[in-house]
C-alpha positions in Angstrom: 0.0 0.0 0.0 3.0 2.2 0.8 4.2 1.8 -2.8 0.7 2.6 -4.5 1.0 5.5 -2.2 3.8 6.9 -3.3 3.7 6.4 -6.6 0.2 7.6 -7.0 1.9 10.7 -5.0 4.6 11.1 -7.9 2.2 10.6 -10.7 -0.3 13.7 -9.5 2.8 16.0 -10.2 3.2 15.0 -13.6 0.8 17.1 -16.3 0.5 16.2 -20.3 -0.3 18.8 -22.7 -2.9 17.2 -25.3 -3.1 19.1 -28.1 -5.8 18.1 -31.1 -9.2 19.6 -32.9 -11.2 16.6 -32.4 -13.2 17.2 -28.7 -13.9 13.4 -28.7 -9.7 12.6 -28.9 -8.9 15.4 -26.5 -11.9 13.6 -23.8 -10.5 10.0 -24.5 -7.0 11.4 -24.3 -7.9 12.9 -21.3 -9.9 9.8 -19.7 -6.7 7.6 -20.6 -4.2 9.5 -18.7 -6.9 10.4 -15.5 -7.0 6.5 -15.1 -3.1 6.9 -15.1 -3.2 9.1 -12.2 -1.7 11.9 -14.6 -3.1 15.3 -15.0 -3.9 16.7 -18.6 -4.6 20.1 -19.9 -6.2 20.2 -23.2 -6.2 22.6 -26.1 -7.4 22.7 -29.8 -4.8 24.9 -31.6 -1.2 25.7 -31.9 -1.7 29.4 -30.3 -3.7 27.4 -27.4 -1.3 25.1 -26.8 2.0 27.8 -26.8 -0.2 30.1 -24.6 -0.6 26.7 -22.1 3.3 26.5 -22.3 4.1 29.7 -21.5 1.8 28.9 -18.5 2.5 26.1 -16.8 4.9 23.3 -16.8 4.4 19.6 -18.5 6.2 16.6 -18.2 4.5 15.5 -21.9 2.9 17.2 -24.9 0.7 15.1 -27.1 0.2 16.7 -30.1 -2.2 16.2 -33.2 -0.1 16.4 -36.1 -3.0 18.7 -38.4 -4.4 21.6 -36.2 -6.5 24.4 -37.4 -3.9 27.1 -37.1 -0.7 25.3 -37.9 0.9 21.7 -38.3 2.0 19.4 -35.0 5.2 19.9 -35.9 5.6 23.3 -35.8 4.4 22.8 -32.0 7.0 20.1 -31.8 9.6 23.0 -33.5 8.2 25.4 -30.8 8.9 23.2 -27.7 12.5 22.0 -28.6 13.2 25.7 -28.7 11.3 26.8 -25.8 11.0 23.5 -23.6 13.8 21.2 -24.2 13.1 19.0 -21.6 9.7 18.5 -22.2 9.2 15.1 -24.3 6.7 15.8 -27.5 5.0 12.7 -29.0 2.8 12.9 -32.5 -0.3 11.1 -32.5 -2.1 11.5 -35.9 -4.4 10.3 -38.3 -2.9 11.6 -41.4 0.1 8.6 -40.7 2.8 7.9 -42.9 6.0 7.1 -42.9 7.0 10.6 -44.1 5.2 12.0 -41.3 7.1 9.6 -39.0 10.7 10.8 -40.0 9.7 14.3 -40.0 8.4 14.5 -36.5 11.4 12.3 -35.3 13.6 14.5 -37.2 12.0 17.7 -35.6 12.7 16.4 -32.2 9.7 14.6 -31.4 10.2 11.6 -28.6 8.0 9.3 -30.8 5.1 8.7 -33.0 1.6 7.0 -32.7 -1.2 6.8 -35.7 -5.2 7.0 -35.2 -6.7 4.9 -34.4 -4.2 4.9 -31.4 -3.9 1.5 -29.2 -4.4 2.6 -25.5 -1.8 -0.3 -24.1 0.8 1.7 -27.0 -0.3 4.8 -25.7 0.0 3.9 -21.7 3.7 3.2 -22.7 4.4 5.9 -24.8 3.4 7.7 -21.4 5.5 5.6 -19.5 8.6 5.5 -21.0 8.5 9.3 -21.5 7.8 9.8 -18.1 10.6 7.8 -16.8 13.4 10.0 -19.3 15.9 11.8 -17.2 15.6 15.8 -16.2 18.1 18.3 -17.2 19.5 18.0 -13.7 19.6 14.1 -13.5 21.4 14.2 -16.5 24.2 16.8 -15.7 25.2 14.9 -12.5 25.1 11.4 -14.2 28.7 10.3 -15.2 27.6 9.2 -18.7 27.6 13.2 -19.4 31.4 13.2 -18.7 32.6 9.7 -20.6 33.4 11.6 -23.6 36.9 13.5 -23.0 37.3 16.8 -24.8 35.7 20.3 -25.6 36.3 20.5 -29.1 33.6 21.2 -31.4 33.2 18.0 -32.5 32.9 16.6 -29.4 30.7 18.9 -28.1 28.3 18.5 -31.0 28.8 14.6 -29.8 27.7 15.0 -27.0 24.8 17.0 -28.0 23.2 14.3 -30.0 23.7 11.5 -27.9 21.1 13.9 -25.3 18.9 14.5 -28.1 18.9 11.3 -29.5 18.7 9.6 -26.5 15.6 11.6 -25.5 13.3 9.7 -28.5 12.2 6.4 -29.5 13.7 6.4 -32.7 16.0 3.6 -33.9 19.6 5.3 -33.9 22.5 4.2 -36.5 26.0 5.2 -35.3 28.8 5.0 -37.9 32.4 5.3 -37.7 36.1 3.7 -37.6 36.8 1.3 -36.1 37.8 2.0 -32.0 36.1 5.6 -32.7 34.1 4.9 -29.9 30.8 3.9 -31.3 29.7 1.5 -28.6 30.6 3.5 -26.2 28.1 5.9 -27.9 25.5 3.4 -28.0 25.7 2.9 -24.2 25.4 6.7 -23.3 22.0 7.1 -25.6 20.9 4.4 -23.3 22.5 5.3 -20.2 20.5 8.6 -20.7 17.1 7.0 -22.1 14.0 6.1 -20.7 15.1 2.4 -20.5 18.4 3.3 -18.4 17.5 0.7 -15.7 17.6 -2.0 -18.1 20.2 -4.1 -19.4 22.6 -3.2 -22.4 23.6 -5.9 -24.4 26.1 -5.5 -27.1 26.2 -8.2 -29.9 29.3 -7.9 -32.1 27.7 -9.1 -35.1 30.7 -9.0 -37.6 31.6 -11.8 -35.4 28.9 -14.1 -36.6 29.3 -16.1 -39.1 26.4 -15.0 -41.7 25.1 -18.2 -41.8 24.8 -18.5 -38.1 22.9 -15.2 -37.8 19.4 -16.0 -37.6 19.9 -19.1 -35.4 22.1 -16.9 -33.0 19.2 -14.9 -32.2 16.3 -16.7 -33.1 17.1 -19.7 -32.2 17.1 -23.4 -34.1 14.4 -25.5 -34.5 13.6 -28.5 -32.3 16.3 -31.4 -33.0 18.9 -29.1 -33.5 22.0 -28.5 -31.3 20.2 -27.6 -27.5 23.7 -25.5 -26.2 23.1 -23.4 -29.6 19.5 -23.0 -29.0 19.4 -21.9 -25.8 22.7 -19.1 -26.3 20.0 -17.9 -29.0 17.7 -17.7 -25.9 19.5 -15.4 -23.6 20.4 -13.1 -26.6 16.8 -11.5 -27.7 15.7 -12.7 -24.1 17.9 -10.6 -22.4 17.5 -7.7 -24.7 13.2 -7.3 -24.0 13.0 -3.9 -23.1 16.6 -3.2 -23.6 19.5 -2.1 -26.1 20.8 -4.7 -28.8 24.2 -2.8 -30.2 25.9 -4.5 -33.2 
């Protein structure tokens, strides 16, 4: 009981911005987070919802991505300017894939289509609620891993914090020993799934014929040691970082 407590304590300070035209969305929005324990401020437009920002602060913005005044992503624009801490998701009934890399491009955390799942939207919710704050992040030693001040590095380090602040799939190139691993594990060292585990899987190591039944396992009859080594790699990574 303590624990309900507590958390139901925690989750009564959080507040979500929902932003869309459609009064039905905006009430089941609404409904959905209530039974979350989360507080929600609604608005129909892109003036509504800056004038709400200016007002108050929001640990989420959920944003429609067609409004009558403007597009979602200019809101999502608007906030990484104005509210960089503040995690925006895009939730939209005009999906497609170029919508998608757009809004993830602009800085959104992540992106849901109409007609929007509730157990996908409860964690969306989640997993943006449990990202780091600016001051979390500035004490955590993953912020100082990367030696050096010169530009380079400091634009690093700049993407691995905004990068590491969305649900996008992230590609890190490079030479080898350039550090690309250890890149991999300060996205997720600074994500929403930080209290998981990190697995890296050194792929080039695998023979290509071996690949699929490395992860995914052989089929009954075969070798039992191989099968269950495929097991505890895609096992161990539910929830959690697979680095190549």
């Amino acid at each position: 009981m303590m624990v309900k407590s507590e958390r139901r304590s925690r989750n009564e300070n959080i507040r979500v911005l929902v932003v869309d035209d459609e009064p039905d969305i905006r009430e089941l929005l609404d409904l959905t987070l209530a039974r979350m324990g989360l507080a929600s401020s609604c608005a129909g437009t892109v003036a509504e919802a800056k004038r709400l920002l200016g007002g108050g602060r929001f640990q989420l913005c959920l944003t429609d991505m067609r409004l009558p005044d403007g597009e979602g992503l200019e809101l999502v624009k608007y906030i990484g300017e104005h509210c960089q801490d503040l995690p925006v998701a895009v939730i939209t009934a005009h999906g497609s894939m170029e919508n998608a890399i757009s809004a993830l491009k602009a800085g959104a955390f992540d992106y849901l289509a109409k007609p929007v799942s509730l157990d996908q939207l409860r964690a969306l919710v989640k997993s943006a609620i449990d990202l780091p704050q600016r001051s979390e992040r500035e004490v955590s030693p993953a912020t100082q891993a990367i030696f050096g001040n010169s530009p380079a590095i400091q634009q690093a380090r700049l993407m691995i914090e905004r990068v590491a602040r969305s649900q996008a799939p992230v590609y890190i190139s490079g030479e080898s020993g350039s550090g690309k691993e250890l890149a991999a594990s300060l996205v997720h060292r600074l994500g929403a799934r930080r209290e998981a585990a990190f697995i890296a899987v050194n792929c080039g190591a695998i023979p290509e014929t071996l690949m699929e039944s490395e992860f995914f396992g052989l089929s009954q009859g075969r070798l039992h040691r191989c099968r269950e080594r495929a097991r505890r790699i895609l096992s161990g990574s539910r929830r959690r970082y697979l680095v190549s």
